[in-house]
N, CA, C, O and CB atoms as a CASP TS submission, in Angstrom:
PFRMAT TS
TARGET T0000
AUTHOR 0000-0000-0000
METHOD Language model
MODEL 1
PARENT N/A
ATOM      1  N   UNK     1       0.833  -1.197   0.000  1.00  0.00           N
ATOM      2  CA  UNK     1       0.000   0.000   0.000  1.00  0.00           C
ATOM      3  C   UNK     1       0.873   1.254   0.000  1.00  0.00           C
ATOM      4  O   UNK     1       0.503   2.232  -0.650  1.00  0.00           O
ATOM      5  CB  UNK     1      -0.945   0.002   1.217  1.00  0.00           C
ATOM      6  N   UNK     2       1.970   1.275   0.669  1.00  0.00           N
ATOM      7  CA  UNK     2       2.647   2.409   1.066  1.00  0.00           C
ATOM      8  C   UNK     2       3.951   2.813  -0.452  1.00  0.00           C
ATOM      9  O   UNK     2       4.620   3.843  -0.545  1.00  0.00           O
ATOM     10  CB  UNK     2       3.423   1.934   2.814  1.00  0.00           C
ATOM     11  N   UNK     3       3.948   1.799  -1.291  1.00  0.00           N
ATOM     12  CA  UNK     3       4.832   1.605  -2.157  1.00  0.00           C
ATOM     13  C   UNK     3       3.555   2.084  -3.060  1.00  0.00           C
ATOM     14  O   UNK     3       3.501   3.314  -3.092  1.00  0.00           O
ATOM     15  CB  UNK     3       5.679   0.125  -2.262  1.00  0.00           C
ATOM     16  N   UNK     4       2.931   1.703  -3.504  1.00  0.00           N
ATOM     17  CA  UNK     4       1.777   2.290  -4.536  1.00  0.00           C
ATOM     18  C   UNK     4       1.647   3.991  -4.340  1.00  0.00           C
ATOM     19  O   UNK     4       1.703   4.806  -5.260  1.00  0.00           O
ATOM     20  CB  UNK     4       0.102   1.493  -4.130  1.00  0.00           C
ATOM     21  N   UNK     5       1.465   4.284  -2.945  1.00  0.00           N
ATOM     22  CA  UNK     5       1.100   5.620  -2.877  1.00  0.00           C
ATOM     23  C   UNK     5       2.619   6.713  -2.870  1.00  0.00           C
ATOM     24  O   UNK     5       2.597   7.939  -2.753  1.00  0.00           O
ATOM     25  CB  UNK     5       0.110   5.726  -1.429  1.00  0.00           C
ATOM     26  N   UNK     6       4.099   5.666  -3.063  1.00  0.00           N
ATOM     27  CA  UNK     6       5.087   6.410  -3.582  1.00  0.00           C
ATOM     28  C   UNK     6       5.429   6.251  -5.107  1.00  0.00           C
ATOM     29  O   UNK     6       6.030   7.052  -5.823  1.00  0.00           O
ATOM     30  CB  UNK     6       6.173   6.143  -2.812  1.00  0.00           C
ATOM     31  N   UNK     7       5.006   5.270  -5.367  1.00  0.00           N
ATOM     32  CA  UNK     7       5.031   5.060  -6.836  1.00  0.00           C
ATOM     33  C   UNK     7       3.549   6.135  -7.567  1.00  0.00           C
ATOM     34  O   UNK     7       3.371   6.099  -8.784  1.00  0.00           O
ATOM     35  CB  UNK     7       4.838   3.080  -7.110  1.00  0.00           C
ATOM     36  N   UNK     8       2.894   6.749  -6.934  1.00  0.00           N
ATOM     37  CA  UNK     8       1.531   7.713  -7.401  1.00  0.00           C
ATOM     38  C   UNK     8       2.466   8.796  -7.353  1.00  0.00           C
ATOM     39  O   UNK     8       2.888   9.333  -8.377  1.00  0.00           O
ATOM     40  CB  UNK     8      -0.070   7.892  -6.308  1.00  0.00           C
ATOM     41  N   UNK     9       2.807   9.135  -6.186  1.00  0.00           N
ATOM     42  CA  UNK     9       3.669  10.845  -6.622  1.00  0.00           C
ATOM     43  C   UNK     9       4.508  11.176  -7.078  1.00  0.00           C
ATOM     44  O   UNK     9       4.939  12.326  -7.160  1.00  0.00           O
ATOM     45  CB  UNK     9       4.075  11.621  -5.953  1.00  0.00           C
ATOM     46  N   UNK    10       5.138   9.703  -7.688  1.00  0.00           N
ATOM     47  CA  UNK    10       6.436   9.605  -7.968  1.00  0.00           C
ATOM     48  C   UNK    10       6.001  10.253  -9.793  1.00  0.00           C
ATOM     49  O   UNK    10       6.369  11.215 -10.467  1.00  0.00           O
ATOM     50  CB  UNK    10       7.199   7.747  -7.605  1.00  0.00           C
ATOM     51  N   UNK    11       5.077   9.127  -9.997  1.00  0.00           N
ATOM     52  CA  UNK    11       4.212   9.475 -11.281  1.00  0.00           C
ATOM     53  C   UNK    11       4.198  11.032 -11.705  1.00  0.00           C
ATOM     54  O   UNK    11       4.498  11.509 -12.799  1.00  0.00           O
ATOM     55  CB  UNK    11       2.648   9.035 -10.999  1.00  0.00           C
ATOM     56  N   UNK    12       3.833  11.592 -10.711  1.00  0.00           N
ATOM     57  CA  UNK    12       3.432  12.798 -10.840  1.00  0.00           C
ATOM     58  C   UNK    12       4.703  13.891 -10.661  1.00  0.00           C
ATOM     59  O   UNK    12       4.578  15.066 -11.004  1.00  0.00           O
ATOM     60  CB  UNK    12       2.310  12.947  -9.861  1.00  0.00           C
ATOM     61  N   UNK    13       5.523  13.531 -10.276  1.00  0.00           N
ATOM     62  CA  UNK    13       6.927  14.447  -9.967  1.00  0.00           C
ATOM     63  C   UNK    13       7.748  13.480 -11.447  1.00  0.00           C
ATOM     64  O   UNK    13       8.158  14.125 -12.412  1.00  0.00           O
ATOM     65  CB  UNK    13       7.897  14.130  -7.763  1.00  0.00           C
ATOM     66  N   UNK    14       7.835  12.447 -11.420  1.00  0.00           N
ATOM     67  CA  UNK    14       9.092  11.766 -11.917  1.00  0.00           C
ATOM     68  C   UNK    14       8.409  11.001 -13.154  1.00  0.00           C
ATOM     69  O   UNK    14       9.163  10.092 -13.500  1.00  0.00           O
ATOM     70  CB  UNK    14       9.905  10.689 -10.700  1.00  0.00           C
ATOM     71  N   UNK    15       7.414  11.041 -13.829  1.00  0.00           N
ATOM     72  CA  UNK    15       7.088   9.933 -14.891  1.00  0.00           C
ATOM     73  C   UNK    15       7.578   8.803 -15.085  1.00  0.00           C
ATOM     74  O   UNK    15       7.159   7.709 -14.707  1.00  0.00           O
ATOM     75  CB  UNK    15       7.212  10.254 -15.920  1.00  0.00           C
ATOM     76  N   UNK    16       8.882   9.176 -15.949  1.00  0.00           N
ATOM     77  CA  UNK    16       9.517   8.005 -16.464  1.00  0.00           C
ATOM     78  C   UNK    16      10.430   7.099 -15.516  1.00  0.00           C
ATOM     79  O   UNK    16      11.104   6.088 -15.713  1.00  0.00           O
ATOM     80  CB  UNK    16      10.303   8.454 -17.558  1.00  0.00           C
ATOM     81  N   UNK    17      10.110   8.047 -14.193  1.00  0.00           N
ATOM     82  CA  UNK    17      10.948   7.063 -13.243  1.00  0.00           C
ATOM     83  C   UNK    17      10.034   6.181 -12.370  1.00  0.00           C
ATOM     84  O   UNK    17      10.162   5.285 -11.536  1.00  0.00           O
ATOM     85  CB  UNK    17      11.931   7.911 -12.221  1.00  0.00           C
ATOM     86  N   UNK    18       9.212   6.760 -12.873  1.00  0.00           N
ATOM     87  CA  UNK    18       8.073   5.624 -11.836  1.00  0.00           C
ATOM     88  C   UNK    18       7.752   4.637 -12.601  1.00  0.00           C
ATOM     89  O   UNK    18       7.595   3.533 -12.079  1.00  0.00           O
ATOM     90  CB  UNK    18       6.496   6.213 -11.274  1.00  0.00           C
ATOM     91  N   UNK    19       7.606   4.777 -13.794  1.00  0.00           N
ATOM     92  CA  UNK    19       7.303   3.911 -15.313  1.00  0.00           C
ATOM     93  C   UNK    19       8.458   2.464 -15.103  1.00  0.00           C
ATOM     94  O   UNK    19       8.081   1.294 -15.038  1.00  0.00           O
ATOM     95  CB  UNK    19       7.895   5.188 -17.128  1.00  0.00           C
ATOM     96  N   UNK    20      10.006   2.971 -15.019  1.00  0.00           N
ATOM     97  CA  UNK    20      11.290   2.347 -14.929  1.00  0.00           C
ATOM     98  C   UNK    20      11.202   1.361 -13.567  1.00  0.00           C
ATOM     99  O   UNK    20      11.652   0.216 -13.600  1.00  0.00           O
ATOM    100  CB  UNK    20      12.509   3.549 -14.844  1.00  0.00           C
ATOM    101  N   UNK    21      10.642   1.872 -12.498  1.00  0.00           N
ATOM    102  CA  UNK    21      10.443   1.656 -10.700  1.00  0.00           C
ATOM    103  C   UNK    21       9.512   0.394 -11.176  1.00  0.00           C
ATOM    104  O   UNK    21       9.935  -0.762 -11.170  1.00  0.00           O
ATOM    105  CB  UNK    21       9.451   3.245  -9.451  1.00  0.00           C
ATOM    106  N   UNK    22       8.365   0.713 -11.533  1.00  0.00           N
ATOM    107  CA  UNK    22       7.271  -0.513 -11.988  1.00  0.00           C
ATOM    108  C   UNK    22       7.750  -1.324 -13.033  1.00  0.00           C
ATOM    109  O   UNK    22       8.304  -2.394 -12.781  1.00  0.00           O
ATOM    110  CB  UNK    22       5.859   0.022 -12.539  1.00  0.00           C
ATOM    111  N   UNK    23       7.555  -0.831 -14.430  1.00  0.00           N
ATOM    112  CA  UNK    23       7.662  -2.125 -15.498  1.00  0.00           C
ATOM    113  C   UNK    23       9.313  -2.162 -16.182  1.00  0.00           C
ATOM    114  O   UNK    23       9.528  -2.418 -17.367  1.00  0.00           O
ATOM    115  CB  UNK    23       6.337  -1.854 -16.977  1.00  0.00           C
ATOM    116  N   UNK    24      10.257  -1.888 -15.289  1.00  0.00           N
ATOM    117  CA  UNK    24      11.663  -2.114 -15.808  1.00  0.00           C
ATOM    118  C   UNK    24      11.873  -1.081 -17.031  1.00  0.00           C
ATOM    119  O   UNK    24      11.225  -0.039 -17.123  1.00  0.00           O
ATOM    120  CB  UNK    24      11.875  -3.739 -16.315  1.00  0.00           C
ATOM    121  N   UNK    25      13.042  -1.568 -18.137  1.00  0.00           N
ATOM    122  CA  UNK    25      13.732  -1.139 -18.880  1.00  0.00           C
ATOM    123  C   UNK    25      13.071  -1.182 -19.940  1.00  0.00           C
ATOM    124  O   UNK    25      13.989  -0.877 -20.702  1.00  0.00           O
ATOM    125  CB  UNK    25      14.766  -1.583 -18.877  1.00  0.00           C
ATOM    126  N   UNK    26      12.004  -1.352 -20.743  1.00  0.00           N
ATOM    127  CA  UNK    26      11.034  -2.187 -21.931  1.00  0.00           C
ATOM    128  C   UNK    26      10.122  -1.040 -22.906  1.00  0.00           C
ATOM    129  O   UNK    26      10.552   0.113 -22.935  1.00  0.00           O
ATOM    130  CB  UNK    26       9.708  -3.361 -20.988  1.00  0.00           C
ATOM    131  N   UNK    27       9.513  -1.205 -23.288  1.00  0.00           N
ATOM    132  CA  UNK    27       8.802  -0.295 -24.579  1.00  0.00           C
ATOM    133  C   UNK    27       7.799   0.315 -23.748  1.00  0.00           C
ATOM    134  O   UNK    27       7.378   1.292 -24.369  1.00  0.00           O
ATOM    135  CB  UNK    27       8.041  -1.209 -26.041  1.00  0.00           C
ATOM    136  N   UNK    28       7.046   0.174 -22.320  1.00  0.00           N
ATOM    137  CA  UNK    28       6.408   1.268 -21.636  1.00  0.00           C
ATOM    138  C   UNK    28       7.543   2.523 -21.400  1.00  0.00           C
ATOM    139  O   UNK    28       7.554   3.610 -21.977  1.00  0.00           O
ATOM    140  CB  UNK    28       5.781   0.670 -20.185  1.00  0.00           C
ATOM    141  N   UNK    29       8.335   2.104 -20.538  1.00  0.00           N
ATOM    142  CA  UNK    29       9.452   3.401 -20.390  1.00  0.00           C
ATOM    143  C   UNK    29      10.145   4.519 -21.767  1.00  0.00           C
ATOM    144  O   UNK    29      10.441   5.708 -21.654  1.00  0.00           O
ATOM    145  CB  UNK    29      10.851   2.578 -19.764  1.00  0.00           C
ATOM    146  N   UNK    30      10.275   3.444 -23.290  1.00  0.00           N
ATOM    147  CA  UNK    30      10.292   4.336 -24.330  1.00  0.00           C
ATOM    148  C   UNK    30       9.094   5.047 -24.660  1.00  0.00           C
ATOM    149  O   UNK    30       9.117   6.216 -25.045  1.00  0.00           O
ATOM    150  CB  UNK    30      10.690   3.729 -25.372  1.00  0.00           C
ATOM    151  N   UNK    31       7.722   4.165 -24.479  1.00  0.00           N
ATOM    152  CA  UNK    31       6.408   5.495 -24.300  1.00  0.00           C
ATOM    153  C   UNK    31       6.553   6.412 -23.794  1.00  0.00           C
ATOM    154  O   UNK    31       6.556   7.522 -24.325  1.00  0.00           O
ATOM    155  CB  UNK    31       5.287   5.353 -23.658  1.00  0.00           C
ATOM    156  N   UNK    32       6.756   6.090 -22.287  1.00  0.00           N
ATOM    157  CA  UNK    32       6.749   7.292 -22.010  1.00  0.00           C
ATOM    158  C   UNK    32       7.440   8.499 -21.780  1.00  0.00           C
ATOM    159  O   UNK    32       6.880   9.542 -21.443  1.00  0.00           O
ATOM    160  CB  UNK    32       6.406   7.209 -21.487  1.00  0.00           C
ATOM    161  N   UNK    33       8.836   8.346 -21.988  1.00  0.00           N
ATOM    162  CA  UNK    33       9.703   9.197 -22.606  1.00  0.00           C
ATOM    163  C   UNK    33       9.543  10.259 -23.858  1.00  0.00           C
ATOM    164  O   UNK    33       9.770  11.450 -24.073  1.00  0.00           O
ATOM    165  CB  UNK    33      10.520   8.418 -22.897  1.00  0.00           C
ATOM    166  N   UNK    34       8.954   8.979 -24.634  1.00  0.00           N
ATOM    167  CA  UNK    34       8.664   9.947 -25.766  1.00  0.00           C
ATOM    168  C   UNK    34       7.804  10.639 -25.485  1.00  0.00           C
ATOM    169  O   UNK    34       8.103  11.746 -25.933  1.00  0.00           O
ATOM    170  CB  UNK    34       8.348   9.508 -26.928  1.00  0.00           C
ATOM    171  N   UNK    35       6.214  10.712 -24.653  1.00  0.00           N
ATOM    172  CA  UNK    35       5.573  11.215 -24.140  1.00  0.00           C
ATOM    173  C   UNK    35       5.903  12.635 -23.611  1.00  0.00           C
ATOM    174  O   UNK    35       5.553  13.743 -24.018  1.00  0.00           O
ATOM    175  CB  UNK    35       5.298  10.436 -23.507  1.00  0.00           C
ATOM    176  N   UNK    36       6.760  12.217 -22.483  1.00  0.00           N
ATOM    177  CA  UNK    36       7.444  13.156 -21.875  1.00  0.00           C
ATOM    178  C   UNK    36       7.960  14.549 -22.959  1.00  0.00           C
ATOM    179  O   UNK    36       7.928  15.743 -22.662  1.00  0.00           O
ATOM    180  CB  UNK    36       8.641  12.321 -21.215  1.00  0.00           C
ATOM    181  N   UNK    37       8.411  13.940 -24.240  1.00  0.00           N
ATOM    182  CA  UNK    37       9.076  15.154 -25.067  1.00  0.00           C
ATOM    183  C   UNK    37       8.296  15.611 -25.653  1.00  0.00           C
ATOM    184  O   UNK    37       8.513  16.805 -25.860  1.00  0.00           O
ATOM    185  CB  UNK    37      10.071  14.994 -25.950  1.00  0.00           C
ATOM    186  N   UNK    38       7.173  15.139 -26.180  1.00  0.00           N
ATOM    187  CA  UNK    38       5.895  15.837 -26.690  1.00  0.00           C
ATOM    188  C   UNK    38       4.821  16.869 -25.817  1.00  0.00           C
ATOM    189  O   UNK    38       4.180  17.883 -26.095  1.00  0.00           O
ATOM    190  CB  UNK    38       5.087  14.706 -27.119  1.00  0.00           C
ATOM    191  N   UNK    39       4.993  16.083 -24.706  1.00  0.00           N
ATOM    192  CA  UNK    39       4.298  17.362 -23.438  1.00  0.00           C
ATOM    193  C   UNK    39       3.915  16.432 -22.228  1.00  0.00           C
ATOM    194  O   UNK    39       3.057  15.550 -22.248  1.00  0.00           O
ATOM    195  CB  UNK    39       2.521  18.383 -24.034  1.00  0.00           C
ATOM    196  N   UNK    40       4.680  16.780 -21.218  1.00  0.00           N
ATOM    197  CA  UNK    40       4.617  16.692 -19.627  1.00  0.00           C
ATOM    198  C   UNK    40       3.324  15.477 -19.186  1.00  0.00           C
ATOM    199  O   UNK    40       3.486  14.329 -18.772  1.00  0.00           O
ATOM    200  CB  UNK    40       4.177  18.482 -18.941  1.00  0.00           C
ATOM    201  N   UNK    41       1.984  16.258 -19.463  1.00  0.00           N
ATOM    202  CA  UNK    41       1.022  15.620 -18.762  1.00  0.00           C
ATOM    203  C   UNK    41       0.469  14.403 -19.671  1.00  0.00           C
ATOM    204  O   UNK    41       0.448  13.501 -18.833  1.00  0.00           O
ATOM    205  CB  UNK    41      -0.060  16.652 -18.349  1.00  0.00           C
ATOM    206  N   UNK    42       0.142  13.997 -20.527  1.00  0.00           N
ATOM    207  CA  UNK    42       0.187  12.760 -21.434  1.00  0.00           C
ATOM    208  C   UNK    42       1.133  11.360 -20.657  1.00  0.00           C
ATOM    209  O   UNK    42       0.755  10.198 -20.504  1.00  0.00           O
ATOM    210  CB  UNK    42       1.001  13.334 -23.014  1.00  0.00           C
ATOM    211  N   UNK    43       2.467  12.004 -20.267  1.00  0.00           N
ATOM    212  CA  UNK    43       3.206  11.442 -20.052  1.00  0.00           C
ATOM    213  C   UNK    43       2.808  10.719 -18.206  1.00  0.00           C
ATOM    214  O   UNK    43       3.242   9.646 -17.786  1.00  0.00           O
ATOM    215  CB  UNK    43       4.356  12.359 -20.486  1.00  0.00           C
ATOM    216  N   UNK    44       2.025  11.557 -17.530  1.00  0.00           N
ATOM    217  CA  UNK    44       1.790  11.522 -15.963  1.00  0.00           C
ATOM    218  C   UNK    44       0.900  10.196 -16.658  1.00  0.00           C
ATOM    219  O   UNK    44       1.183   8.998 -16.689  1.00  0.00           O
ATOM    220  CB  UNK    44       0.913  13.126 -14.860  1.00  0.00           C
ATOM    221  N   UNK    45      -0.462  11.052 -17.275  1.00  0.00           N
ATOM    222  CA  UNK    45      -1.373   9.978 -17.130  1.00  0.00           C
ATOM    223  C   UNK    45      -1.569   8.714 -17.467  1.00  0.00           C
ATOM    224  O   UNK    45      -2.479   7.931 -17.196  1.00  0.00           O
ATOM    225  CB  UNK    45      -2.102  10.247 -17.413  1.00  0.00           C
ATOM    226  N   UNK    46      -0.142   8.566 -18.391  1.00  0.00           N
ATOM    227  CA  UNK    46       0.241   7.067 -18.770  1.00  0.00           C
ATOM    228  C   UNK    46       1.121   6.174 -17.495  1.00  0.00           C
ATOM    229  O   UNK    46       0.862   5.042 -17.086  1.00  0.00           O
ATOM    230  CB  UNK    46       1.293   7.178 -20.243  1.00  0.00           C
ATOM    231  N   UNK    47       2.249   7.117 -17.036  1.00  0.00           N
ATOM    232  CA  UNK    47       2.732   6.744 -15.540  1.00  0.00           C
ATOM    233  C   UNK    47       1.524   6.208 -14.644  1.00  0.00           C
ATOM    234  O   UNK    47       1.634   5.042 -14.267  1.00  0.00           O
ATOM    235  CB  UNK    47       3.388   8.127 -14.761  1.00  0.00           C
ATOM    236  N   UNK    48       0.316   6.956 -14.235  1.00  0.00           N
ATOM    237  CA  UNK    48      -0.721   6.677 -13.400  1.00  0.00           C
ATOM    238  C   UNK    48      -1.278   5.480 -13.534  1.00  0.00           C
ATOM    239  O   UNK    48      -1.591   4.646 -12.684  1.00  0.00           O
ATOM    240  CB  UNK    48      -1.614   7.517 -13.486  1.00  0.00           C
ATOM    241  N   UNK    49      -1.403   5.483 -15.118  1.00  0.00           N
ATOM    242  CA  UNK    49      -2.146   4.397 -15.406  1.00  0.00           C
ATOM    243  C   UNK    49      -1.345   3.227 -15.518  1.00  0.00           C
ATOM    244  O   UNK    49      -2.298   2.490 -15.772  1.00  0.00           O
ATOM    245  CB  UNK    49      -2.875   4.596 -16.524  1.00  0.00           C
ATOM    246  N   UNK    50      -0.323   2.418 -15.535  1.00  0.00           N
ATOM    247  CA  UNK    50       0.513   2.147 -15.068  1.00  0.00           C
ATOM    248  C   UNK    50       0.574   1.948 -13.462  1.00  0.00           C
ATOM    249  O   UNK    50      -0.385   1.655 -12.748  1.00  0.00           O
ATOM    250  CB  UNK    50       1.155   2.865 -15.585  1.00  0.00           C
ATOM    251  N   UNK    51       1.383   2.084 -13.212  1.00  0.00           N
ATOM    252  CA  UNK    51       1.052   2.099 -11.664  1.00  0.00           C
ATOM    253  C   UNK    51       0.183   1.978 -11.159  1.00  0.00           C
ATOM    254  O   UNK    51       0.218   1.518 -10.018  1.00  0.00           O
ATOM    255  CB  UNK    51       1.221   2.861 -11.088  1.00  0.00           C
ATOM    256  N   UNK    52      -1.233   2.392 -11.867  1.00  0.00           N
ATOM    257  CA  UNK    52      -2.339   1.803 -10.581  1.00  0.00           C
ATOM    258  C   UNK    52      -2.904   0.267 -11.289  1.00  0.00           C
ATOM    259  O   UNK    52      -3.720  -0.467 -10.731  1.00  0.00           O
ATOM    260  CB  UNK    52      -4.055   3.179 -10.263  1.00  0.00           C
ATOM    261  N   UNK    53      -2.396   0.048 -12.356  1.00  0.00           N
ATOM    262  CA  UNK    53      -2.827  -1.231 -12.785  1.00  0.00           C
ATOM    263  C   UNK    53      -3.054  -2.311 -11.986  1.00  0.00           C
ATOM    264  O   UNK    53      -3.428  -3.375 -12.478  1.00  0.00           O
ATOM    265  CB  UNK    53      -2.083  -1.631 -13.562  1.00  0.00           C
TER
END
């Protein structure tokens, strides 16, 4: 429980590091990177979604 709710703000401060924290090194973390360079919040709500899976 307490790891979910650091992996949520982490989402929200850190994207691609919460992305990396949960599903490793793999083609979610190049999503959302690329995400990240196209614009910031795209990039959260894929982290979120993710993580709360």
């Amino acid at each position: 429980m307490n790891n979910k709710f650091v992996l949520i703000i982490l989402s929200i401060l850190l994207a691609p590091l919460a992305v990396y924290l949960k599903k490793g090194a793999g083609k979610d973390l190049v999503i959302n990177i690329l995400l990240c360079f196209l614009f910031y919040f795209p990039a959260v709500i894929h982290a979120l979604w993710l993580v709360t899976q």
